[in-house]
Biopython code that builds the backbone (N, CA, C, O; Angstrom):
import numpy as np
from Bio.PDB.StructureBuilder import StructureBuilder

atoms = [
    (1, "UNK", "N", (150.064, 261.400, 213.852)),
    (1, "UNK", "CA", (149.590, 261.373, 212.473)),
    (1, "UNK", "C", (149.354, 259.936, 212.002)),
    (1, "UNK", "O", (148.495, 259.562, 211.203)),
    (2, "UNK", "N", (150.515, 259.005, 212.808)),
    (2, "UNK", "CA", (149.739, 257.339, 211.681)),
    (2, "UNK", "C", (148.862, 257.225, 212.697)),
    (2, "UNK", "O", (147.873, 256.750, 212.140)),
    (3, "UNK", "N", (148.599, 257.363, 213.848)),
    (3, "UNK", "CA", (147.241, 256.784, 214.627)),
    (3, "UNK", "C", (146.123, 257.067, 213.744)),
    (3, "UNK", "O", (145.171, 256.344, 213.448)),
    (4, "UNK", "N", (146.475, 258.529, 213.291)),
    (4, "UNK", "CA", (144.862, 259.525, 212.243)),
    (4, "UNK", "C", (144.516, 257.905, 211.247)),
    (4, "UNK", "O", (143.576, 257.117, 211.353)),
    (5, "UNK", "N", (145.538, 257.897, 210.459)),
    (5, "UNK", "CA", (145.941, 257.114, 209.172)),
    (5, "UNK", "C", (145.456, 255.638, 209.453)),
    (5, "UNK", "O", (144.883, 255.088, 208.512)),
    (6, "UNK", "N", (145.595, 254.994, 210.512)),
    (6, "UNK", "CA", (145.188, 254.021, 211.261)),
    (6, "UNK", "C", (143.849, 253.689, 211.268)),
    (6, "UNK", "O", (143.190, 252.658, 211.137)),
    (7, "UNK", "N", (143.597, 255.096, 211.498)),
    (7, "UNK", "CA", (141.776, 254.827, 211.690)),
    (7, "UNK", "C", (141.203, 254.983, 210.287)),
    (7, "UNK", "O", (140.468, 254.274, 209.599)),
    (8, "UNK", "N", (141.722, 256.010, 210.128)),
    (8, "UNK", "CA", (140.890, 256.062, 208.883)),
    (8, "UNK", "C", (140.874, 255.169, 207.742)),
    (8, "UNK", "O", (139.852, 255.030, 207.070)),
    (9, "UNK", "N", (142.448, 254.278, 207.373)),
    (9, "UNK", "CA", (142.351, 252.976, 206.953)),
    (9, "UNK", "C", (141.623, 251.885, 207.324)),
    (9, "UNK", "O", (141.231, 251.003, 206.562)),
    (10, "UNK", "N", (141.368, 251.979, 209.020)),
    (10, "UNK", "CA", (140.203, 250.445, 209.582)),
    (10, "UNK", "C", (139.001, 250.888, 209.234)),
    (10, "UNK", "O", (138.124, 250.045, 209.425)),
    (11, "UNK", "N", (138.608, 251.964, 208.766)),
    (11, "UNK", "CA", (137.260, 252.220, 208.721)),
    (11, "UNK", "C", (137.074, 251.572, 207.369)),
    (11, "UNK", "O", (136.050, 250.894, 207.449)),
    (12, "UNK", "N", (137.642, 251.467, 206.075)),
    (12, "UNK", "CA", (137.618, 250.988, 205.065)),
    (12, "UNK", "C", (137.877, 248.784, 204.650)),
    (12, "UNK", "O", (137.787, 248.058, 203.660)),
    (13, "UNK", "N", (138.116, 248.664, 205.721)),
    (13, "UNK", "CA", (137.979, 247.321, 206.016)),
    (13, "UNK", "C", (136.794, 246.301, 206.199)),
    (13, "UNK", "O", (136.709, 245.085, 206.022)),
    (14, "UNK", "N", (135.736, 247.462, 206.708)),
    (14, "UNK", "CA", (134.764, 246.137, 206.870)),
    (14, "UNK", "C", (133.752, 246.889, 205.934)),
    (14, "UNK", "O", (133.545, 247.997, 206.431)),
    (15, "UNK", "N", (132.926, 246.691, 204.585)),
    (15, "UNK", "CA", (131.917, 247.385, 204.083)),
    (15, "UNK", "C", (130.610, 248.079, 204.945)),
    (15, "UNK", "O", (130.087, 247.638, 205.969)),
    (16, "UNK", "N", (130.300, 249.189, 204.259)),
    (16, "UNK", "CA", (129.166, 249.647, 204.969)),
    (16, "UNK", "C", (127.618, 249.323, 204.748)),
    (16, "UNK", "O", (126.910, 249.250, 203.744)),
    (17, "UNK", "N", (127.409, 249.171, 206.038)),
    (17, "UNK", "CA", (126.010, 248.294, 205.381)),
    (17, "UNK", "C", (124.663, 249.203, 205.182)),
    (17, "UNK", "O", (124.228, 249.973, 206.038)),
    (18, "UNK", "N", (124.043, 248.956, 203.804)),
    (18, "UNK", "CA", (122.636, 249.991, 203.336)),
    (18, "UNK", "C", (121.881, 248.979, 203.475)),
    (18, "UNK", "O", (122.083, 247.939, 202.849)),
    (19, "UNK", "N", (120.654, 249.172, 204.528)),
    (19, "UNK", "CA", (119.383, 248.425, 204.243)),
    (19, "UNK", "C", (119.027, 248.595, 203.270)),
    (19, "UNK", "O", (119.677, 249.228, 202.439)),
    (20, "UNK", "N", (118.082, 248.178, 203.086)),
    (20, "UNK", "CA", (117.087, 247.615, 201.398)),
    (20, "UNK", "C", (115.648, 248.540, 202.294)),
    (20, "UNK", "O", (115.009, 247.717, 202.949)),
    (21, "UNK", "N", (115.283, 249.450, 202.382)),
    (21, "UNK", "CA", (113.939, 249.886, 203.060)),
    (21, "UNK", "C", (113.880, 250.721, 202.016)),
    (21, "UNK", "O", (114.607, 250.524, 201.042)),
    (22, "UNK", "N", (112.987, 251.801, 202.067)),
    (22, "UNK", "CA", (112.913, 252.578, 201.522)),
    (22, "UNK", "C", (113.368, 254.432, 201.395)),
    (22, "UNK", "O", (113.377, 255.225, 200.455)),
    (23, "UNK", "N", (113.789, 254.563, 203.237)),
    (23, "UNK", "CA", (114.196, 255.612, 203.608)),
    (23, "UNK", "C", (116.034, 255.211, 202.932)),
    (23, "UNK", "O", (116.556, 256.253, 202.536)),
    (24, "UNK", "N", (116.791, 254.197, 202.803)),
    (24, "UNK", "CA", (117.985, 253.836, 202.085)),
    (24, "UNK", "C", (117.876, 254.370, 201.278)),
    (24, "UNK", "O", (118.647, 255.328, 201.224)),
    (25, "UNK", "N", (116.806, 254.185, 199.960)),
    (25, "UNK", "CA", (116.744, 255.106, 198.761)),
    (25, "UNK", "C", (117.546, 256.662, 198.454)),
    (25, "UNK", "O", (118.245, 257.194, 197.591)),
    (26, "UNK", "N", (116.952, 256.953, 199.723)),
    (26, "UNK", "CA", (117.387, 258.495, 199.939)),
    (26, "UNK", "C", (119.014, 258.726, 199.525)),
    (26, "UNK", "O", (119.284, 259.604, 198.706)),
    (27, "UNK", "N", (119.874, 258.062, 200.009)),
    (27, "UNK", "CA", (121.037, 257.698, 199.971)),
    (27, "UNK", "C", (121.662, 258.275, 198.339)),
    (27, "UNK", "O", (122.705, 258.819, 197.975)),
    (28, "UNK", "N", (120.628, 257.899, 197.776)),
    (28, "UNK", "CA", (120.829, 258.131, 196.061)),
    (28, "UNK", "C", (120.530, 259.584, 195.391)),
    (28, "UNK", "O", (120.848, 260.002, 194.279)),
    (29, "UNK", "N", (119.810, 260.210, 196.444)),
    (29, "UNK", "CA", (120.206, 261.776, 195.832)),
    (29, "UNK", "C", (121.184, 262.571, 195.493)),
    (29, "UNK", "O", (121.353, 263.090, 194.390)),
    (30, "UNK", "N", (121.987, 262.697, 196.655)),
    (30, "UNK", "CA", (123.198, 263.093, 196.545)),
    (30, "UNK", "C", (124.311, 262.607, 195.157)),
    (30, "UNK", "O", (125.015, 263.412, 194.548)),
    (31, "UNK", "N", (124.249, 261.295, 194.910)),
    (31, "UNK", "CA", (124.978, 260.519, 194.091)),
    (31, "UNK", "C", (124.177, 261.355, 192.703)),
    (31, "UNK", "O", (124.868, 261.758, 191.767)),
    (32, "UNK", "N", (122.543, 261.560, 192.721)),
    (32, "UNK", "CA", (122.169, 261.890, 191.824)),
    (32, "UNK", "C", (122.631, 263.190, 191.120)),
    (32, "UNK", "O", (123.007, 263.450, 189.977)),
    (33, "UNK", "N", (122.413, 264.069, 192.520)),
    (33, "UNK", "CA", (123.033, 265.206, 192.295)),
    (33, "UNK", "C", (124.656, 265.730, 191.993)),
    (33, "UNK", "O", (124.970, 266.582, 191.162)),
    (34, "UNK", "N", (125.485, 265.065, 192.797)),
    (34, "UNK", "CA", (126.494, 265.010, 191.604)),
    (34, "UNK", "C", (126.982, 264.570, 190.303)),
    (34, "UNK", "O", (128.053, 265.022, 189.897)),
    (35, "UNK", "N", (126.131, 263.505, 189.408)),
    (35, "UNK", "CA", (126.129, 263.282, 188.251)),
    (35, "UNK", "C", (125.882, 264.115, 187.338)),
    (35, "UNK", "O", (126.414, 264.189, 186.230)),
    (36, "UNK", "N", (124.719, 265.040, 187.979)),
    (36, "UNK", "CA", (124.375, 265.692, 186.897)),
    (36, "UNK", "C", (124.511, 267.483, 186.739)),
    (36, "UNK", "O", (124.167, 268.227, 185.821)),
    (37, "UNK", "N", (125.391, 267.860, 188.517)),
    (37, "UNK", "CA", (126.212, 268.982, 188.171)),
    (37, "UNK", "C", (127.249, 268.444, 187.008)),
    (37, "UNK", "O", (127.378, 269.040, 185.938)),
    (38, "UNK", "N", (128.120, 267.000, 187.416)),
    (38, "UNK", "CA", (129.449, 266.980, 186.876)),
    (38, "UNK", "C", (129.029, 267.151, 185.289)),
    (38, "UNK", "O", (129.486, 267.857, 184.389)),
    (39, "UNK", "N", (128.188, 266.397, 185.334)),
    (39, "UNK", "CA", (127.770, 265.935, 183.957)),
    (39, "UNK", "C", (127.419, 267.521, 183.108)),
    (39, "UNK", "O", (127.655, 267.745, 181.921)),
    (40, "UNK", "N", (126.984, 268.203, 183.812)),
    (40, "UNK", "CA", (126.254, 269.816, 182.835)),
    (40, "UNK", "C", (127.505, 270.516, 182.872)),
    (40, "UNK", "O", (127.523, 271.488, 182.116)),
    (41, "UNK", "N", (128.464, 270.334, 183.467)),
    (41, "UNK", "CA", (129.740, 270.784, 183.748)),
    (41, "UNK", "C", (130.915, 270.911, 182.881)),
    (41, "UNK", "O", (131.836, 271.726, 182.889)),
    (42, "UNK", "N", (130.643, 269.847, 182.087)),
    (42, "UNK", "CA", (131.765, 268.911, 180.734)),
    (42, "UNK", "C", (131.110, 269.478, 179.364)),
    (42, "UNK", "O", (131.625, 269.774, 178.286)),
    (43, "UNK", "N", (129.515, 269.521, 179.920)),
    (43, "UNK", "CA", (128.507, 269.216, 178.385)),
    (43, "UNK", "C", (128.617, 270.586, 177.694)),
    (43, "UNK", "O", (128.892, 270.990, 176.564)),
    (44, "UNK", "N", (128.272, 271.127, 178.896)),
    (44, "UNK", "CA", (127.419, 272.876, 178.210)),
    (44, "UNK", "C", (128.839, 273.854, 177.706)),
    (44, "UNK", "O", (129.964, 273.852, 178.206)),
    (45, "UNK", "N", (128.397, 274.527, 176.731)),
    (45, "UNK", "CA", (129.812, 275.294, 176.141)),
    (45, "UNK", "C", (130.049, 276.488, 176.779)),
    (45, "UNK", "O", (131.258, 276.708, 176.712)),
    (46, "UNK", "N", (129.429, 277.432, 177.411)),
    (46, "UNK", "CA", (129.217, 278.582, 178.157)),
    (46, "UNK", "C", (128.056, 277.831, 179.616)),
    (46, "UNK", "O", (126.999, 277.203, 179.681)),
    (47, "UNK", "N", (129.026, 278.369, 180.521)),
    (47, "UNK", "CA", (128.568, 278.059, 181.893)),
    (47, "UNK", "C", (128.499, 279.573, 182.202)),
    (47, "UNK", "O", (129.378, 280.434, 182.243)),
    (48, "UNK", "N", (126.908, 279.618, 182.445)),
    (48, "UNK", "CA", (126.215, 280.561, 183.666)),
    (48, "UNK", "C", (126.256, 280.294, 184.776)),
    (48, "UNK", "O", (126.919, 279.316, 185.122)),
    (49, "UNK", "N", (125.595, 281.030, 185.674)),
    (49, "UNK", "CA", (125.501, 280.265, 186.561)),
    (49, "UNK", "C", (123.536, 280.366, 186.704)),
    (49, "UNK", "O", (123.048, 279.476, 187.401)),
    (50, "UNK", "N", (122.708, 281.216, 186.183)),
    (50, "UNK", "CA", (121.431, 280.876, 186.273)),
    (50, "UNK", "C", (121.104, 279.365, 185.006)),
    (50, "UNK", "O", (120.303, 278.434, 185.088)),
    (51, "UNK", "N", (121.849, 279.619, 184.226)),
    (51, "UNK", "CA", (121.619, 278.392, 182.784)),
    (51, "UNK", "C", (122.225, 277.068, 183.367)),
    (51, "UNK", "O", (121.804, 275.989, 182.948)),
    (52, "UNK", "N", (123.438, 277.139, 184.552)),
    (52, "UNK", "CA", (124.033, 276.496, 184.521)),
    (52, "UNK", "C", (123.172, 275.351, 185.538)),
    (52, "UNK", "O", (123.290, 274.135, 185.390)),
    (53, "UNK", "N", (122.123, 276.120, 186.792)),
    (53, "UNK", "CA", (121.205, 275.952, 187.780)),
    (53, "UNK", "C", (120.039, 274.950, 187.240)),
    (53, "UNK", "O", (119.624, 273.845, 187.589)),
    (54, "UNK", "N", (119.774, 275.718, 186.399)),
    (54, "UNK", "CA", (118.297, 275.234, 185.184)),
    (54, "UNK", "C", (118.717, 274.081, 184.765)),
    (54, "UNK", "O", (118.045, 273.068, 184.959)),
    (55, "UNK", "N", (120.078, 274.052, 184.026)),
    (55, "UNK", "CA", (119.957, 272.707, 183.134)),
    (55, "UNK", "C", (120.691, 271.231, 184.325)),
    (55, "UNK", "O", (120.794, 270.043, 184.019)),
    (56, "UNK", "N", (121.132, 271.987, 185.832)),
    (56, "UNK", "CA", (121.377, 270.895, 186.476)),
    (56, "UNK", "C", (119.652, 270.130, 187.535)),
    (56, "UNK", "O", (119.177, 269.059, 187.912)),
    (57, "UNK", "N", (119.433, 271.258, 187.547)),
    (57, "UNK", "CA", (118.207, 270.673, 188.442)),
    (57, "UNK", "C", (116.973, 269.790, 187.117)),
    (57, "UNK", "O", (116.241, 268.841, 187.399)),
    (58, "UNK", "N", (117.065, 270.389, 185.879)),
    (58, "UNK", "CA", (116.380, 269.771, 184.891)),
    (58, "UNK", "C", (117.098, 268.096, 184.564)),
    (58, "UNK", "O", (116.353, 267.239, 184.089)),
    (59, "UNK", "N", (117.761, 267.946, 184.701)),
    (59, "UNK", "CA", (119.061, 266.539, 184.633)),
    (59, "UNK", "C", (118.738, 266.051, 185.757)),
    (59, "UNK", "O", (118.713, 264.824, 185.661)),
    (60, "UNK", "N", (118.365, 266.553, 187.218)),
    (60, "UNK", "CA", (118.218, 265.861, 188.380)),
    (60, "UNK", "C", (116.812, 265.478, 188.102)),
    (60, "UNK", "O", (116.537, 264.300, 187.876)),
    (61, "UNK", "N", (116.099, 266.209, 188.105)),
    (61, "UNK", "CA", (114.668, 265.751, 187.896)),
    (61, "UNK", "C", (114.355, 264.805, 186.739)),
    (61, "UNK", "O", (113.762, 263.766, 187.028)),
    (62, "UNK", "N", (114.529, 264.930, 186.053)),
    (62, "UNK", "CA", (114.543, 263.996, 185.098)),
    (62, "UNK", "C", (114.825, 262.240, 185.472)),
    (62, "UNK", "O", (114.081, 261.261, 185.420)),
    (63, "UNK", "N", (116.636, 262.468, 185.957)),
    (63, "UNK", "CA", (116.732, 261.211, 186.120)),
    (63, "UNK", "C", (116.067, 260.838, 187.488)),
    (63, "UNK", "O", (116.319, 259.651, 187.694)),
    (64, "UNK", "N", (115.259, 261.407, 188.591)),
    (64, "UNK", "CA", (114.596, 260.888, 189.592)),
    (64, "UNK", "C", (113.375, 260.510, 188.948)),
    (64, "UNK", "O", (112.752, 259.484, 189.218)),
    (65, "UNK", "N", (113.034, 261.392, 188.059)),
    (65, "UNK", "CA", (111.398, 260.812, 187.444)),
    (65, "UNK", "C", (111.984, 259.122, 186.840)),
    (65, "UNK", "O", (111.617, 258.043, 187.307)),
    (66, "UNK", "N", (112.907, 259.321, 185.771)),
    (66, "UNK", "CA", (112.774, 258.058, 185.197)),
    (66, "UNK", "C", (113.243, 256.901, 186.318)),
    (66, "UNK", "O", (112.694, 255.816, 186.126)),
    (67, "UNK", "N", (113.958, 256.939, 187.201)),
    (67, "UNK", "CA", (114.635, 255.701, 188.148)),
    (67, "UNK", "C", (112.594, 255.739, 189.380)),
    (67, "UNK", "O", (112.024, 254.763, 189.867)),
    (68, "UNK", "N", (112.335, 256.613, 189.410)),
    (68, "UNK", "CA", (110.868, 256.152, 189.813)),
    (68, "UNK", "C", (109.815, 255.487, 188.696)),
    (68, "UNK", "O", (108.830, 254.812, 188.993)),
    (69, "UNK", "N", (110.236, 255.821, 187.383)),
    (69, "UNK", "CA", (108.963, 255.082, 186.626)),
    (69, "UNK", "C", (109.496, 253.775, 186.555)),
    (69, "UNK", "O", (108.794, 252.764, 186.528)),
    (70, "UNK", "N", (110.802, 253.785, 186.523)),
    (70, "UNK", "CA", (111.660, 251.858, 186.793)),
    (70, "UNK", "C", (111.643, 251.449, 187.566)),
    (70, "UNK", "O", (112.095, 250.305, 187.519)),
    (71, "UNK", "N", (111.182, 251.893, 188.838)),
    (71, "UNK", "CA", (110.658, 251.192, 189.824)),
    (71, "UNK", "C", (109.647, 250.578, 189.739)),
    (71, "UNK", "O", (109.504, 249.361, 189.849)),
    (72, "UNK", "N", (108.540, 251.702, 189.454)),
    (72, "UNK", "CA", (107.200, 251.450, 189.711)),
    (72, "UNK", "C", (106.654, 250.321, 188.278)),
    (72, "UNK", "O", (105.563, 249.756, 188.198)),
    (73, "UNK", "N", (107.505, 250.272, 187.532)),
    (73, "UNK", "CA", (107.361, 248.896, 186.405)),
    (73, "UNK", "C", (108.011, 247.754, 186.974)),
    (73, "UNK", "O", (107.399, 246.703, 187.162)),
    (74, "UNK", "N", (109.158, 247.898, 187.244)),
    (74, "UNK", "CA", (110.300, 246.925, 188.258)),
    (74, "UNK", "C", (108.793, 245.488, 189.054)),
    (74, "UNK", "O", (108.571, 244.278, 189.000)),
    (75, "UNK", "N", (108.103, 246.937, 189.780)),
    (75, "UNK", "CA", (107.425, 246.519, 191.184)),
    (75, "UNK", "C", (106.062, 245.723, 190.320)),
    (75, "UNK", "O", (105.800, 244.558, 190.622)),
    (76, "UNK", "N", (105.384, 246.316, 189.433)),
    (76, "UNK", "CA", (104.353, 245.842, 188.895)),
    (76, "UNK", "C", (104.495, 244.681, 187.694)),
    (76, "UNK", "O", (103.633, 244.065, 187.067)),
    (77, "UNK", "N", (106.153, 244.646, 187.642)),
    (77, "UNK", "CA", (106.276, 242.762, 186.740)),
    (77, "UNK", "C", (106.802, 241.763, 188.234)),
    (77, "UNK", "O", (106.975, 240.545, 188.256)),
    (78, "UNK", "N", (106.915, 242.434, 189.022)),
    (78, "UNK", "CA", (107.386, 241.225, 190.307)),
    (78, "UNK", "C", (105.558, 241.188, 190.611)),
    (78, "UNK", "O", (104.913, 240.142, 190.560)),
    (79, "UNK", "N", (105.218, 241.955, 190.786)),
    (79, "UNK", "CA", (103.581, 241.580, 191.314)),
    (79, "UNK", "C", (102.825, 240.821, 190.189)),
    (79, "UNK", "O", (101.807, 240.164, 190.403)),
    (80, "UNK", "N", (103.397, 240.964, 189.000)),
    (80, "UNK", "CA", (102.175, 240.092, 188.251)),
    (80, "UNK", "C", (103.020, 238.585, 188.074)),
    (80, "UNK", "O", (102.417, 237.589, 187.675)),
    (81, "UNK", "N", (104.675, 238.545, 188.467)),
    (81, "UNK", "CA", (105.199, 237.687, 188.549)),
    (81, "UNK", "C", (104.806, 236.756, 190.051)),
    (81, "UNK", "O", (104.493, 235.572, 189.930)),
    (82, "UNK", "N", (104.847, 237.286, 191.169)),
    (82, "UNK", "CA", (104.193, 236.652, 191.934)),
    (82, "UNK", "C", (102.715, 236.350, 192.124)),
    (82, "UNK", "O", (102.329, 235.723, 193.110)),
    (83, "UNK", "N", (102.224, 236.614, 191.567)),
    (83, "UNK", "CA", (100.446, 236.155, 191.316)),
    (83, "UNK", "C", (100.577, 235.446, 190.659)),
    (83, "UNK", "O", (99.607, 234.842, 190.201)),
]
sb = StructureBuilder()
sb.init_structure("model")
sb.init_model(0)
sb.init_chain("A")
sb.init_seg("    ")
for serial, (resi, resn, name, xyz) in enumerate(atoms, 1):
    if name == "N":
        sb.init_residue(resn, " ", resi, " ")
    sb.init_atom(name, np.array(xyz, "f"), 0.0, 1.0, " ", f" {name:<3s}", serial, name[0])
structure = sb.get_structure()
């Protein structure tokens, strides 16, 4: 059992490394998607589970639309900044 404990403590020693590409991005769904189960989870006063579906995938989509329109502004003041 400390050998288990062993490892699984060295694994937390050296950080894990995320390229900067664009397939990395991906990485951020998941994170997305639990924000905004947890988040509809706390909010809503009666949990369905079809209402409960709707208003989490509407919260996911949402915040992927807006973290893509902050990109795509992000990208077009570095381009008029580098010109």
């Amino acid at each position: 059992m400390f050998e288990f404990a062993a490892i699984v403590m060295a694994d937390f020693t050296a950080p894990e490394e995320i390229r900067t590409n664009p397939q990395s991005l991906l990485l951020l769904l998941p994170l997305v998607v639990a924000i905004a189960v947890v988040y509809k989870a706390t909010k809503l006063p009666r949990i369905t589970a079809g209402n409960f579906l709707k208003e989490s995938v509407v919260l996911f989509c949402s915040i992927v639309v807006f973290m893509l329109i902050t990109a795509l502004v992000l990208s077009g003041v570095a381009w008029l900044v580098i010109k």
